[in-house]
N, C-alpha and C positions, 0 to 999 in steps of 0.2 A: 183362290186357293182351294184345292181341293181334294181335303183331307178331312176326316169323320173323327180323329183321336181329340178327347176330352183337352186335350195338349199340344196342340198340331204343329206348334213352332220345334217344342222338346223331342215331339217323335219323331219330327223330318231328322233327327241326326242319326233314325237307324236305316235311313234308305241308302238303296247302292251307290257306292263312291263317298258318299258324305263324311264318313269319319274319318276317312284319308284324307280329303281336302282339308277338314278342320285341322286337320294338326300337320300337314304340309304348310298351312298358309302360318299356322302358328310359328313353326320352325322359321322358316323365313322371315317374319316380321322381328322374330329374339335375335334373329341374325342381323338385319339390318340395324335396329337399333343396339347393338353391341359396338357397333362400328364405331374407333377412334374417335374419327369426326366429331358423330353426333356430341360426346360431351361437350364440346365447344363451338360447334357451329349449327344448332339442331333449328335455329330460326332461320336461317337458309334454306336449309334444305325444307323445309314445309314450305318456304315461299317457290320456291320451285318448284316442287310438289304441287302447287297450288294452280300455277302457270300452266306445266304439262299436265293436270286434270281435266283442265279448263279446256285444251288444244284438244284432249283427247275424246272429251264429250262433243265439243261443238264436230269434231268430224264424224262420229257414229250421226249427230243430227244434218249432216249432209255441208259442212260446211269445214272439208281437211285441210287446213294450211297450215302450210312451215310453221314449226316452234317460233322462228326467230321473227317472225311476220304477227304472229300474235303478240311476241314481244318486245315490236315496236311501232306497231300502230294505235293512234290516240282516239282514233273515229270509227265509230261501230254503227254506223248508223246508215250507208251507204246505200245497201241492199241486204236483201233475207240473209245469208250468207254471214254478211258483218253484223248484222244482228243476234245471229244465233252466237257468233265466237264470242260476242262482248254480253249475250246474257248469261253464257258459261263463267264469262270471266266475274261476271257480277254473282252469279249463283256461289262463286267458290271461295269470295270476298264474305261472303256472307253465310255461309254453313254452319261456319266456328263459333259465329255470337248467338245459334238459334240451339247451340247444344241442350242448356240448361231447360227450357221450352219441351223440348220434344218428348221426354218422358213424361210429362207431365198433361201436355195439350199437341201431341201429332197431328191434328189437323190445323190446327191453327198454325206450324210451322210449315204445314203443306202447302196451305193462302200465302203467305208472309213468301217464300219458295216463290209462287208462279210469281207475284205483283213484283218480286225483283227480277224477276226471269222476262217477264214481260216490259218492264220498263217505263210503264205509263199504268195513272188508273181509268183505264178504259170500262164497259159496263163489263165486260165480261171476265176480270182479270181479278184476281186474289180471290176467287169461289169456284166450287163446283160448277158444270156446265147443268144447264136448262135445255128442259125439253126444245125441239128445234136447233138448238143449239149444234153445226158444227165440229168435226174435230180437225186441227190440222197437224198432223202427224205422220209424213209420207213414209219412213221406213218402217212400220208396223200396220201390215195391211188386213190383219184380222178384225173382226165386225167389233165395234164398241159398244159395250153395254148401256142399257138406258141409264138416265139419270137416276132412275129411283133404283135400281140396283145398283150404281155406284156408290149413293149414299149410304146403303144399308151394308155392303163389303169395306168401305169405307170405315163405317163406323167398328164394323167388327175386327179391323187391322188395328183402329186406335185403341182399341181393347185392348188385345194382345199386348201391344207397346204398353201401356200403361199399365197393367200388369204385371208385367216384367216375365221370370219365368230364368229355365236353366238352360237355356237352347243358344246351341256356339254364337257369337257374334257373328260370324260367315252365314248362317244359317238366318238368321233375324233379318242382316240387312241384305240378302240375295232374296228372302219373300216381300222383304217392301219393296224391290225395286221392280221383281217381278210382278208383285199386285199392282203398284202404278203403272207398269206398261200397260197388261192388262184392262186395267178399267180410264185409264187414260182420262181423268176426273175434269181436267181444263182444255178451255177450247185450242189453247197452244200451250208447246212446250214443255209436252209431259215427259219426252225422257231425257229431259233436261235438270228436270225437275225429280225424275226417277234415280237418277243418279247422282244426282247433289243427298237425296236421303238414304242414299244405299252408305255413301260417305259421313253422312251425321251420325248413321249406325255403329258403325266400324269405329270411330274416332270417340264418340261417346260412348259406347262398352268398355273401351278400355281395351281395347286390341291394339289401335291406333293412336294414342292420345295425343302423339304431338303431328297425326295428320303428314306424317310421310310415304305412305304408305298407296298411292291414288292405284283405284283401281279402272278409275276410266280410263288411265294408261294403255292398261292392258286388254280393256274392253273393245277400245281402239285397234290396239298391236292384232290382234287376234282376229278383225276387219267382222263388216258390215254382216257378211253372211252368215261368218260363225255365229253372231251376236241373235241376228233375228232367230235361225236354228234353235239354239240351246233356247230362245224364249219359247218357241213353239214345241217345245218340251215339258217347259212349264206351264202353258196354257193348256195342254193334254193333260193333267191334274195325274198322270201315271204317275206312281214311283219312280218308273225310271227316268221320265221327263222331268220329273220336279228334281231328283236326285243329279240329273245333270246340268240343269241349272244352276244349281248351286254349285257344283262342281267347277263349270264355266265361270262362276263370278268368284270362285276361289284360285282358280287359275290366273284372273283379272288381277287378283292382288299380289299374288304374285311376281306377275313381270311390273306391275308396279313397283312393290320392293325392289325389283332387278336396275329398273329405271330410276330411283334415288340411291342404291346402292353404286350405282356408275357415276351420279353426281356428287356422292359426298368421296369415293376415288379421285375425280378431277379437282377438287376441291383440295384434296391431300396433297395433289402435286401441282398445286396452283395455277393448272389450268381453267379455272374458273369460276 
């Protein structure tokens, strides 16, 4: 992240586009949750929510299959592909119980993040990567930083968080997910893992609290290129490239709202 303001999270809300987005995605979210439905059937639709997160990251990670194929295969184990949908599916099972955590100890929910993302405790899995060390991350083809410059931007992200501060939730969780692409901290499964915290942001702020809201939906809808783009925006540390990142992950929530808002309509008229 790269910004010089004493406050860097609080001031990203004066760059261009930013305070549009913030209160676009705002409006949208009081919309969605207004919705009939939700008084009665709001565990639903998070569980859905939770499913299409799941589909929509594991495809940004190269692995797009049908909704309906995610949900109704039992074996993720097969090949890379079935692995990546079933670490989605385990990262999104698992977001909601690491809320209370994250403000508190953000990197320790970042380890706790890969070792379920990963599936096994192998040597390399719940820590930062070691010199030598590997990265396997084919849609994000910019040079990874060394470890000891992970650890030390690292550390300065868990500051922030722990911290706290006045800076939109939009705004919070588009720089953690863009700082984890970024330095890409694990030898796999970092924007797996980038996106599950972009979602612990959003839902623990209080923007999202009951987690209907997925914005890997829309990070998905929006497809691969956009997604790398708008990063290499925020990798550029400009104003305009960080300001459009965030924009881009406010746009993400967006057709996610759009995407539970169509499901709690099918629900009203029992189709589903």
């Amino acid at each position: 992240m790269s910004t010089h303001a004493s406050d860097p999270l609080a001031a990203l809300g004066s760059l261009p586009g930013v305070a549009d987005a913030v209160d676009s995605v705002r409006k949208a979210v009081d919309r969605v949750y207004g919705h009939r439905v939700m008084r009665r059937r709001s565990n639903e639709i998070s569980s859905e929510a939770a499913l299409r997160g799941a589909r929509g990251s594991a495809a940004l990670a190269g692995a797009d299959w049908a909704l309906e194929e995610v949900r109704r295969r039992t074996d993720f184990s097969a090949d890379p592909e079935a692995r990546a949908v079933g670490a989605a599916l385990r990262l999104g099972a698992e977001a909601g119980q690491l809320l209370s955590i994250w403000r508190q100890s953000p990197l320790r929910v970042l380890a706790r993040l890969h070792l379920v993302a990963a599936g096994d405790p192998g040597a390399s899995v719940g820590r930062p990567r070691l010199d030598g060390e590997s990265v396997d991350e084919p849609l994000i083809e910019a040079p990874a930083p060394a470890p000891a410059e992970v650890a030390g931007r690292l550390d300065g992200l868990a500051e922030l968080i722990v911290a706290g501060g006045d800076a939109p939730a939009l705004v919070t969780a588009a720089v953690v997910h863009g700082e984890l692409l970024a330095l890409r901290p694990f030898t796999s499964y970092n924007g797996l893992v980038a996106r599950a915290a972009e979602r612990i942001v959003l839902v623990g702020s209080g923007l999202d609290p009951k987690a209907i809201c997925p914005a890997e939906v829309g990070h998905a809808e929006q497809g691969r290129a956009a997604y790398v783009a708008a990063f290499e925006g925020y990798l550029s540390g400009t104003p305009e490239g960080v300001g459009a990142w965030i924009a881009h992950c406010g746009r993400s929530v967006e057709l996610g709202v759009r995407e539970s808002t169509a499901v709690c309509e099918a629900l009203q008229r029992g189709a589903a």
